[in-house]
N, C-alpha and C positions, 0 to 999 in steps of 0.2 A: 121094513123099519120096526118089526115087531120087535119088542126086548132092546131095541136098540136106544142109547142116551146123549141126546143131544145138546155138543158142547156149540153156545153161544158165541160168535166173534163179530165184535163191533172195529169196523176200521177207521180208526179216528187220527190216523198220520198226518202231517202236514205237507201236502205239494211243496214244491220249490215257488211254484207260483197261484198265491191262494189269494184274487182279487178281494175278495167278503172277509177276509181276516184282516187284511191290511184298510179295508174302507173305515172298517169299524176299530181297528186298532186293539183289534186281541191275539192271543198268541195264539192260538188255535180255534179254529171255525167251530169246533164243538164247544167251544167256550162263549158264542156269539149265543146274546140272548132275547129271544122272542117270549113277548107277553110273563117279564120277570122269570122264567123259565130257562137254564143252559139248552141247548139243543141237544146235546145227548143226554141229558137226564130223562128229556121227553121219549128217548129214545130206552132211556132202562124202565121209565115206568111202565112203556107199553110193552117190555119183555116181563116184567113182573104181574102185572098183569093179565097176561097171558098164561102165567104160571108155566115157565120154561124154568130150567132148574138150572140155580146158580152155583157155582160162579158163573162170571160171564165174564169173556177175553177180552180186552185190552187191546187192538192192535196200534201203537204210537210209537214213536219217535225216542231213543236214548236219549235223548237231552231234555224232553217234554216229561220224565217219568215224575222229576216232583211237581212240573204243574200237577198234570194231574192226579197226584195223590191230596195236593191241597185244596183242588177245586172241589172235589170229589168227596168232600171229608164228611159232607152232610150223609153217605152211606157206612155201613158199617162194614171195616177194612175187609170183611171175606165174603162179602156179595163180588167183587172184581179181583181179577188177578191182572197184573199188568206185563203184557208179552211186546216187551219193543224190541226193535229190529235196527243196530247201530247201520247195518247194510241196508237200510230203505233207501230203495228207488219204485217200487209200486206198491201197490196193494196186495199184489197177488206173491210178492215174494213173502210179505207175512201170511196169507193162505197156506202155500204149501210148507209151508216151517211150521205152521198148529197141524196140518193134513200128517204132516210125517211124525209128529208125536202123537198120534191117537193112536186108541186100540182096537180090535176089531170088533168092540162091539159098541163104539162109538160112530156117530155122525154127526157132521156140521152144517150149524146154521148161520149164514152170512149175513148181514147189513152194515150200515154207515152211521155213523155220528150226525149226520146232516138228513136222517129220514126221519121230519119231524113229524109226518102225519101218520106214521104206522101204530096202529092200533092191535088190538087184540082179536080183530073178526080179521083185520087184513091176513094176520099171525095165523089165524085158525084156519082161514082158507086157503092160505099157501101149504100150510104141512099137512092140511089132511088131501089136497090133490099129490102132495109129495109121496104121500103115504103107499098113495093109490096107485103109485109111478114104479115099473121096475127100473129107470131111468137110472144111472150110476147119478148125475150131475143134473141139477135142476134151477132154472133163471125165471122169477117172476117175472112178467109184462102185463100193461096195458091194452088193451085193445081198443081203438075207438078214440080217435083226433078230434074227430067234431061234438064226439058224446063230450070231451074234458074241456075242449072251444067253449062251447056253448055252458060248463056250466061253471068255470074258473077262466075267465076271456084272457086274462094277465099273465098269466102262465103261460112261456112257453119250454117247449121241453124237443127232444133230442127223437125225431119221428123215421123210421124204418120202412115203407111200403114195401106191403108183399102184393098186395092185389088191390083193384077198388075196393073192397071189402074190409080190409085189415092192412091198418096201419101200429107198429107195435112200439112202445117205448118200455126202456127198461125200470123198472120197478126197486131194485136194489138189496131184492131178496134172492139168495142163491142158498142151494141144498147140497152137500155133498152125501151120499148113502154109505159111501166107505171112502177109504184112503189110496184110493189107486192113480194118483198123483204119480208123473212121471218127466223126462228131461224132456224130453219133444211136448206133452200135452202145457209143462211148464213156460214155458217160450212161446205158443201160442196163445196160452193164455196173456202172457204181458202184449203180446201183440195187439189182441182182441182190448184191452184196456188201455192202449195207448190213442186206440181208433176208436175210442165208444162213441167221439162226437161227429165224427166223420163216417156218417153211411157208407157210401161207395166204397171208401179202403176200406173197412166191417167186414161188407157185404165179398170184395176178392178174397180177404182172409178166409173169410166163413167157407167159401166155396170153389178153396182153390186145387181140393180134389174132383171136385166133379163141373166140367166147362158148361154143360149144359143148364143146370141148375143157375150159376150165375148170371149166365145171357136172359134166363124168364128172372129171375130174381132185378136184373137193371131193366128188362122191359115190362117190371110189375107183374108179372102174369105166374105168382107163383105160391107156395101154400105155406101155413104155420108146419104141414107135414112134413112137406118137402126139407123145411128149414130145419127140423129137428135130423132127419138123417144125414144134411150135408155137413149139419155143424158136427156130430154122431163121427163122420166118414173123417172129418181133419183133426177133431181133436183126439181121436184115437178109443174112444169112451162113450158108451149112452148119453145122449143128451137131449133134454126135454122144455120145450119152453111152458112153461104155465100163468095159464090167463087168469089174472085178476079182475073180479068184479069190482072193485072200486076206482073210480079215475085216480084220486087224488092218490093213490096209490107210485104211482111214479113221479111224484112230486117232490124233488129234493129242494135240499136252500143252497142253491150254486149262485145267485146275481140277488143283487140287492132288489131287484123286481120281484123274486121268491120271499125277500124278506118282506119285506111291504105287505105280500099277500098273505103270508102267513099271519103277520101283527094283526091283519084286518079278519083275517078265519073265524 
């Protein structure tokens, strides 16, 4: 990552089907506001904060581009650029649409309009293990159900067991180190994000090159290592999960029970 300049992308498209935007009656879930605050604004302070260099990407919706030029108007027009995608059907088809315009001495840093607890230590600990990673592709997580049980009871979130030991949820930070984005790694990835709420299909996608791997992976008996080479072996590319120390870390605002906790934070 040395010399390298990393471009920012916030995914803030609208699902077809977005419970929290429609409870609350906004047009877009990044528009939904906790403690007088937008949810992605909380989201750019803690890129600026971090002092990550702007601009920062846009990913939304052709028909969303003047909401959010008017929501948005409290920044000044060249902190954001806005890259919408009239062909959205996932998140990952605007990925690789910013992947395949970089240059090679760019890299990307991925998050969501809805990760309202990310901070600048979270920031600082992801890219400097990033740093440290000869990994092509890198996914923050969680580690520890009962560490985040025990200290946010209301929350629940989207859990993974690898072993008694380690159970992992995703964080909503991803690295890319170059642009080697391709048609097969492209299609698994919308795979892998069609399934992110669903373990078990996850967990056959993740490891449907190696059989053995998935049988300890469904009988829990199996490692954060193991899982970096199987996901490594299908999606055709290094890949690396990296543990974050913070719980609240994989905390997004997806059910009106996230909202609640977050207002009361």
């Amino acid at each position: 990552m040395v010399g390298m300049q990393i471009i920012t992308l916030i995914l803030a498209g609208k699902r077809k089907k977005d419970n929290l935007s429609e409870a609350f009656s906004v047009e877009n879930k990044a528009f939904l506001k906790i403690n007088h605050k937008y949810l992605i604004q909380a989201v750019l302070e803690a890129l600026d904060n971090a002092n990550l260099p702007k601009p920062y990407l846009l990913g939304i919706l052709e028909n969303q581009k003047a909401i959010f030029r008017d929501k948005l108007s409290f920044l000044p027009e060249t902190d954001y650029i806005l890259k919408p995608n009239t062909n959205y059907q996932s998140p990952v088809q605007t990925i690789t649409e910013v992947l395949e315009n970089l240059n090679d001495k760019q890299s990307l840093l991925i998050t969501t309009s809805d990760n309202y607890f990310l901070n600048p230590q979270i920031l600082e600990e992801f890219l400097s293990k990033c740093k440290k990673s000869k990994a092509q592709f890198l996914v923050g997580v969680v580690n520890g159900q009962e560490k985040l049980i025990s200290q946010y009871p209301k929350t629940k979130r989207t859990w993974h067991k690898l072993n008694s030991q380690t159970w992992l949820s995703g964080a909503n930070l991803f690295f890319f180190q170059d642009k080697f984005i391709n048609q097969k790694s492209k299609e698994i990835l919308l795979k892998l994000e069609s399934q992110r709420k669903n373990p078990l299909r996850f967990a056959i996608t993740v490891a449907s090159q190696n059989f053995w791997f998935l049988l300890n992976l469904i009988c829990q008996n199996t490692s954060i290592e193991k899982c970096n080479e199987a996901i490594s072996k299908t999606m055709g590319f290094s890949t690396e999960l990296i543990i974050l120390s913070e719980p609240k870390a994989c905390i997004d605002i997806d059910t009106i029970t996230d909202y609640e906790f977050a207002q009361s934070a």
